[in-house]
N, C-alpha and C positions, 0 to 999 in steps of 0.2 A: 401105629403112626403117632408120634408126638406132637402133644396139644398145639406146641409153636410152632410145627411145620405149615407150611402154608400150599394149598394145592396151585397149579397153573390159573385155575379160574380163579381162587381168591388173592393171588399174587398178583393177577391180570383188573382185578377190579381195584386194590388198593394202589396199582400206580395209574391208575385210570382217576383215579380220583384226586389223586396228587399234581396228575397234571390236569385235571380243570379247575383246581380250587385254584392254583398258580396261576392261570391264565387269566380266569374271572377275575383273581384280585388285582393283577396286572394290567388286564384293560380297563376296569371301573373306579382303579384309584386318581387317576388323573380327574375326570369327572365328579369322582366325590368330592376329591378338593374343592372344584368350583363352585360343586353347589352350596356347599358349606362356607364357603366366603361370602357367596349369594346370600343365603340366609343370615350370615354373621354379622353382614355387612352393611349390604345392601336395603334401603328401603323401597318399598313401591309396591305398585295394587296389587289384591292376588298372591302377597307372598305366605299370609296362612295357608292360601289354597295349593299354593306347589308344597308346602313342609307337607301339610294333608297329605298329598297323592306321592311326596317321597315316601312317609314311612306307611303307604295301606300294606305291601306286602308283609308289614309286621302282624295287621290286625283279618287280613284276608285269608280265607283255606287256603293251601299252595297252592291245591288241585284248582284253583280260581284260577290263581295266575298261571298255570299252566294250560288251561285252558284256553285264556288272553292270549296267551304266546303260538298257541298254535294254530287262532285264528289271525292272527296279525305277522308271524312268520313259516307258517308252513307252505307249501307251495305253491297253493292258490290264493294266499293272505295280502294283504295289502302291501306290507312290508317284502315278503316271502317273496311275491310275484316279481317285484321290482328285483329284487336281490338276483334271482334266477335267471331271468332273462336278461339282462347286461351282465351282470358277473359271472352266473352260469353257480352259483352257490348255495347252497340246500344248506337249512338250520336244525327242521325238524327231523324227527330219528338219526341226527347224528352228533356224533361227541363234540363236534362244536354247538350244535344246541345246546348240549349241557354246560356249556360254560355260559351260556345266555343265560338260564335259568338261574344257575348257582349268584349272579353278578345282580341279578334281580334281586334274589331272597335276600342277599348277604346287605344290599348299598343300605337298604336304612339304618343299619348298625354302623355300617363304616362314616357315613354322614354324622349321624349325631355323636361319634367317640371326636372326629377330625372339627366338630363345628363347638363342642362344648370346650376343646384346647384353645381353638380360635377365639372365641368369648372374652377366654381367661385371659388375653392378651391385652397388655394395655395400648390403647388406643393411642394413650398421649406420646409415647414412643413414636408412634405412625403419623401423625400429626407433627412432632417438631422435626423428622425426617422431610416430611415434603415442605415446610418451612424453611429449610437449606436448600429446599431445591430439587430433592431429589425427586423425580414420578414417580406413578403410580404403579409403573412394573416393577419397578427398582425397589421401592418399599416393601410391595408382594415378597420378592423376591430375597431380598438381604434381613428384613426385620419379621416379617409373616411367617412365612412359612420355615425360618427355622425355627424361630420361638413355638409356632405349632408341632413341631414334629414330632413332639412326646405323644400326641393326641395321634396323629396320623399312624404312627407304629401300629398305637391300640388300635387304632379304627383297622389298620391294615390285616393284622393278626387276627384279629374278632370274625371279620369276615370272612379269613382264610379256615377259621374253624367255622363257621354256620355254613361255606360253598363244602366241607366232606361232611357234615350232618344233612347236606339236602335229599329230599324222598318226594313228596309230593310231586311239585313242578318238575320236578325232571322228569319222574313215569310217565309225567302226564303226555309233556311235549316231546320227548325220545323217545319214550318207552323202555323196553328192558333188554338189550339185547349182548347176552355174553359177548365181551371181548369188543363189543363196541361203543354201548351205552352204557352200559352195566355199569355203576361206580358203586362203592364198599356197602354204602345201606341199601341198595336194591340188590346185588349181590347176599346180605345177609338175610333179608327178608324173602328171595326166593329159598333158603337153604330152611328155613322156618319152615317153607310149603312141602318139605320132600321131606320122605321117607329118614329117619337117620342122619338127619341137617341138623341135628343138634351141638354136636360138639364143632361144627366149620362154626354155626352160628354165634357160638361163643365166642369161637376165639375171633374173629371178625368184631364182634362189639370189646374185646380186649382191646385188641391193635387199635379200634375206634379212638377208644380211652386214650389211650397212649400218644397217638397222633394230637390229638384234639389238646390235652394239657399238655403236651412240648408245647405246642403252636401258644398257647395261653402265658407257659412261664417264660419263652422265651420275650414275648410282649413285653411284659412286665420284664423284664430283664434289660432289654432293649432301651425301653422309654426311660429308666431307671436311669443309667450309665450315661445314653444323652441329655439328660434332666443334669446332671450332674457335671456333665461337660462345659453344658449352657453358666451353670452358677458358677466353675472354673474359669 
């Protein structure tokens, strides 16, 4: 068999992974924006304590927050229970779990890439806008957020690589389940446990590689070209 052929189950883990890194960064880029305005922006009590409890998942074991996640949405969870009974929706052991998990691990990186472009922004721009007139959405909207959007990319891309390097929080809250939960590093780490999982296991952390710096240069590739559109 050749080293780049990829079996059903390792073809089935790396588009398993592709599409919850995609979806995680899809549903929690909206959100990150906001909180990164919050904190950019915004003053008021308590705002060290939310930056805090934004990035613990950077200083926490995954297996914490997966832990957290499985009491607060698994089926008898606080969250979980609600979820289930009106929507009839299960989070835990399923690939939509894993995108909850990955959108966890990933937001403090996306926050702080989206919140430190926002910074960079001049204010006084923002300020002699709403002095013509213009509100507060309209400022957001025409001055903010494209002048951040070199930031947003990175933050975007950053976190689409930390949701397929997730291991932890996922095992924990899904578990490992071929063809369901399974995504690329739980798939490579079961192939470590068995007999002659050597070479899947490689080439799994190859493709890893592979995947993880596209998603990186195209960032920077990205933010570049719009960085430069902005100064045209």
């Amino acid at each position: 068999m050749d080293f780049f052929t990829l079996t059903t189950a390792e073809l089935e883990a790396i588009k398993l992974s592709l599409r919850v890194s995609t979806w995680a960064v899809a549903l929690s880029l909206p959100c990150g924006i906001a909180v990164a305005w919050l904190l950019s922006r915004a003053r008021f009590p308590g705002r060290r304590i939310l930056d805090g409890f934004i990035h613990l998942p950077l200083v926490l074991p995954p297996v914490v927050i997966g832990y957290i996640l499985l009491i607060a949405f698994g089926r008898n969870g606080i969250f979980g229970a609600f979820l289930f009974q009106y929507f009839g929706v299960t989070l835990a052991f399923k690939w939509t779990g894993a995108v909850l998990a990955a959108a966890v691990m990933s937001f403090p990186l996306m926050v702080r890439a989206i919140r430190l472009s926002m910074d960079s922004v001049d204010q006084g721009v923002e300020a002699a806008a709403r002095t013509l007139g213009a509100g507060p959405l309209r400022v957001f909207f025409t001055i903010t957020l494209p002048l951040t959007m070199p930031g947003i990319i990175s933050g975007a891309m950053m976190a689409f690589a930390r949701c397929l390097g997730e291991f932890g929080a996922t095992i924990m809250f899904v578990s490992n389940i071929p063809g369901q939960t399974q995504t690329l590093p739980l798939a490579l780490y079961t192939l470590t446990q068995v007999p002659d999982g050597e070479q899947g296991a490689m080439r799994l952390c190859v493709f890893a590689i592979i995947i993880a710096m596209s998603a990186l240069v195209c960032s920077e590739l990205l933010a570049k070209r719009y960085s430069n559109l902005l100064k045209g």
